[in-house]
C-alpha positions as CSV (number, residue, x, y, z in Angstrom):
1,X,6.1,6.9,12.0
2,X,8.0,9.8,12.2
3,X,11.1,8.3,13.7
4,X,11.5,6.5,10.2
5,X,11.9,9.9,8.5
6,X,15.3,10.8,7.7
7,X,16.6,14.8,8.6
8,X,15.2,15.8,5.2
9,X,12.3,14.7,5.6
10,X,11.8,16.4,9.0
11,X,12.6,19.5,7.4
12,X,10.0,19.5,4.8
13,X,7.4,18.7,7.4
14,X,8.8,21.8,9.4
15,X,8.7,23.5,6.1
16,X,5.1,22.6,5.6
17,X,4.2,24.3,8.7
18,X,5.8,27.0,8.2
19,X,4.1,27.6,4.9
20,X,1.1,27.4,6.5
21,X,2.0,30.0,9.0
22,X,2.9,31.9,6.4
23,X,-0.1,31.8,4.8
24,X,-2.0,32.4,7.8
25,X,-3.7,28.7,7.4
26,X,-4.3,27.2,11.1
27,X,-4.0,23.3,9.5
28,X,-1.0,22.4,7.3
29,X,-2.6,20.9,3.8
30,X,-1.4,19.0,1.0
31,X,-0.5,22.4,-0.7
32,X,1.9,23.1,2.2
33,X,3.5,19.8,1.8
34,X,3.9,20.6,-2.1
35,X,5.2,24.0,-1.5
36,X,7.4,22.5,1.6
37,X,8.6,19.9,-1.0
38,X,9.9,22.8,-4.0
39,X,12.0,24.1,-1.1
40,X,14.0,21.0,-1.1
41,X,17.3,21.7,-3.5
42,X,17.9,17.7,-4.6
43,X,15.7,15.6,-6.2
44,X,12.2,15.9,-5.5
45,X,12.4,19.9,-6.3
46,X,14.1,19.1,-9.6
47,X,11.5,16.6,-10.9
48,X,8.8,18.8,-9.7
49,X,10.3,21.9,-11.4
50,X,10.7,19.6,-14.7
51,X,6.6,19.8,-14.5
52,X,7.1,23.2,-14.7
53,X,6.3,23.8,-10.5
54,X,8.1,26.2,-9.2
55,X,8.4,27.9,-5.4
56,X,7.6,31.3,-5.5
57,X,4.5,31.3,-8.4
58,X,2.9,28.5,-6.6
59,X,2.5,30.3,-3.4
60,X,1.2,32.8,-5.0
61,X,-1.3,30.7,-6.4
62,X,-1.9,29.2,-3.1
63,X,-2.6,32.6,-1.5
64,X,-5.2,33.4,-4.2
65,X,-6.6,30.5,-4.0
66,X,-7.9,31.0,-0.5
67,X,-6.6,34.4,1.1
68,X,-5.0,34.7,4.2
69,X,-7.3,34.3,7.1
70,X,-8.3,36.9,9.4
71,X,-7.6,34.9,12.8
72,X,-4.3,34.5,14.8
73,X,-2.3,31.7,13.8
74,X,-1.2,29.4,16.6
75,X,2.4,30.3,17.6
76,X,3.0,26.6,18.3
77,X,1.7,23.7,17.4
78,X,-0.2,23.6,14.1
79,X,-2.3,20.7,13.6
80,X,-2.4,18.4,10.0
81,X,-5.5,17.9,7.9
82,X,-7.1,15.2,6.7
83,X,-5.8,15.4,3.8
84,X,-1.8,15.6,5.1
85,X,-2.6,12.8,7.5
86,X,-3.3,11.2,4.6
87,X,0.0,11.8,2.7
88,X,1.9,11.0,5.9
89,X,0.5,7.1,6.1
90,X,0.6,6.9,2.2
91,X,4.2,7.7,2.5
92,X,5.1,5.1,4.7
93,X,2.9,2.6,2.6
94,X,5.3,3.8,-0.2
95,X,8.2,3.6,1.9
96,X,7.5,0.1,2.5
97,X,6.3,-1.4,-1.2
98,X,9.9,-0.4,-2.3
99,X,11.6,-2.5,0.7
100,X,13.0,0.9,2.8
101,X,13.3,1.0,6.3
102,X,13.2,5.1,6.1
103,X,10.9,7.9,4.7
104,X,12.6,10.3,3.0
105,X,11.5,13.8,0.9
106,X,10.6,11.2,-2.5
107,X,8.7,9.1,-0.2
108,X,6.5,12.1,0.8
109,X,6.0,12.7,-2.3
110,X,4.7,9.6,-3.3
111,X,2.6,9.6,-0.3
112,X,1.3,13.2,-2.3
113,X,0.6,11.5,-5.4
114,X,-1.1,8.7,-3.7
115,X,-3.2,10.6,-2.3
116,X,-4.2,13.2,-5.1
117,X,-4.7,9.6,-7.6
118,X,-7.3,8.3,-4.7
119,X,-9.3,11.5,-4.8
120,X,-12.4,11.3,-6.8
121,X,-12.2,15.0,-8.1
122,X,-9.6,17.7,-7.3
123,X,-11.2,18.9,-4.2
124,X,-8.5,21.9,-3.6
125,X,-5.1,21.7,-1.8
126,X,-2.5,20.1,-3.9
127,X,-5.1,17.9,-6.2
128,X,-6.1,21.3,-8.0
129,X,-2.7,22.8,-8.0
130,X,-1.2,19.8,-10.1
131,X,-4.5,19.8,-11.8
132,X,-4.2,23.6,-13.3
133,X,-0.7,22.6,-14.1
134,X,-1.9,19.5,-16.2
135,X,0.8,17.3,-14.3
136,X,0.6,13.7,-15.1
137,X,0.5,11.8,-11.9
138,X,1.8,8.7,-13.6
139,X,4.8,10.4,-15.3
140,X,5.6,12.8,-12.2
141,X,5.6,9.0,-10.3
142,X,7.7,7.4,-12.7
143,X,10.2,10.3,-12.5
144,X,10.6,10.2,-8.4
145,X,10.5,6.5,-8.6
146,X,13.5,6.5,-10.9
147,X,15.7,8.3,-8.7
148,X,14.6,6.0,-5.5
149,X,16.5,3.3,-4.7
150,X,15.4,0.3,-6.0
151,X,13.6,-2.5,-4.4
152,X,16.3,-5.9,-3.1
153,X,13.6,-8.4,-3.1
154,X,16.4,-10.3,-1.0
155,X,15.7,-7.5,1.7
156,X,12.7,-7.7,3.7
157,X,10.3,-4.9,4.1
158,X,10.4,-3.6,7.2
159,X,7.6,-4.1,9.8
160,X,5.8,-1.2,11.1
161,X,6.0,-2.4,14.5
162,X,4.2,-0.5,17.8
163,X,2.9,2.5,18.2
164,X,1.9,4.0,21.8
165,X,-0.1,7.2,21.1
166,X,0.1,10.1,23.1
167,X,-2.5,12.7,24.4
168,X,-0.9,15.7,25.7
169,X,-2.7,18.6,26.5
170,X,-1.2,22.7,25.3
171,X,0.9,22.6,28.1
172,X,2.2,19.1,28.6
173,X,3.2,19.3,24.9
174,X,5.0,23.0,25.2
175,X,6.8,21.3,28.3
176,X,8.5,18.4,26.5
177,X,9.0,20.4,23.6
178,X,10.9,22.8,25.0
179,X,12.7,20.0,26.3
180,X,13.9,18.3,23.0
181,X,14.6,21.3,22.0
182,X,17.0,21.8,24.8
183,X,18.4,18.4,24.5
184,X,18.8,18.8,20.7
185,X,16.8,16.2,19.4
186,X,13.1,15.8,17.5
187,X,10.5,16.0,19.8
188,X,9.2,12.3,19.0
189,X,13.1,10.9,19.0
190,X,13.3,12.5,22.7
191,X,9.9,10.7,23.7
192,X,11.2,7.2,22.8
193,X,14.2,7.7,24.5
194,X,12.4,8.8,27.5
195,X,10.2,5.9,27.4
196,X,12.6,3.6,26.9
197,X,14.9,4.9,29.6
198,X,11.6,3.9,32.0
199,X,12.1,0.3,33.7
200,X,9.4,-1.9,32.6
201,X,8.8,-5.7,31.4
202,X,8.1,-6.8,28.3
203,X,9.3,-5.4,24.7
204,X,10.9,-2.4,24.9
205,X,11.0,-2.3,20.8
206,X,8.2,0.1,20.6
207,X,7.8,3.0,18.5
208,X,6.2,6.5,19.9
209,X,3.9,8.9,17.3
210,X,2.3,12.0,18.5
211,X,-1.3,12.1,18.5
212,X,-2.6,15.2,20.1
């Protein structure tokens, strides 16, 4: 999936974690995605600080919310909840109803509202948030939606083709990290590469996703 997601859109999901380590959450939630997405200076900020959200207040309301934790935060890795995962495959879905072959920042947030609509009740995270801030899900999707560009019915939706999953233990993953990170790539865009640089029969159109 992530190989879809344009350089924004990495950045908000580094920005994500990063608000969680700031917060001394060990999971990134939907509320680190909503923070991740105010720190974004185009579109998605400006629509979500027309519903009156803005950076700095909401992470303070995050922090009170649920106060920083008393246990060391990993210095790598930092694993997503249920409830990102869930914003992360709902972004795609999004990504492919409106005929694009990438996931940007407005697709993420899509995938957001998505998911907050298909919760039965506000159950914390990002549902609450936009619930104490009486944000109309419908409206705040309209107002994304608008500034997306529109569906070419003439254009095909793009497939979402193979995924090999990968189960790396804390040291295999440090390893090739460090290594994309050398070679100045994402991590996941460095995998495929390496993968497809392997000799083998068959399809070589595959598509790598980290699963660990």
């Amino acid at each position: 999936m992530f190989e879809r997601f344009t350089n924004a859109a990495r950045r908000t999901v580094v920005l994500a974690q990063e608000e969680a380590r700031v917060l001394q959450d060990d999971a990134i939630g939907s509320e680190h995605f909503l923070l991740a997405l105010l720190h974004d200076d185009t579109d998605c900020a400006e629509v979500l600080e027309s519903f009156g959200l803005r950076l700095e207040p909401l992470r303070r309301e995050v922090e009170t919310s649920h106060p920083r934790g008393d246990h060391r935060v990993q210095a790598g890795h930092i694993p997503f909840t249920p409830q990102a995962k869930a914003i992360l495959e709902a972004s795609l879905r999004e990504s492919l109803h409106l005929g694009h072959d990438y996931i940007g920042n407005g697709h993420l947030l899509l995938g957001l509202i998505r998911q907050v609509d298909e919760l039965p009740e506000p159950v914390g995270g990002a549902a609450s948030l936009l619930r104490e801030h009486d944000v109309a899900m419908s409206k705040l999707r309209q107002a994304i939606t608008a500034r997306l560009p529109a569906h070419d019915p003439r254009i095909p939706s793009p497939g979402i083709g193979h995924v090999i999953r990968l189960a790396l233990d804390d040291e295999e993953y440090e390893q090739c990290r460090s290594a994309a990170i050398a070679a100045g790539k994402p991590l996941l865009d460095w995998a495929r590469e390496r993968l497809l640089a392997t000799p083998r029969s068959g399809d070589t159109g595959q598509n790598v996703t980290e699963d660990r």
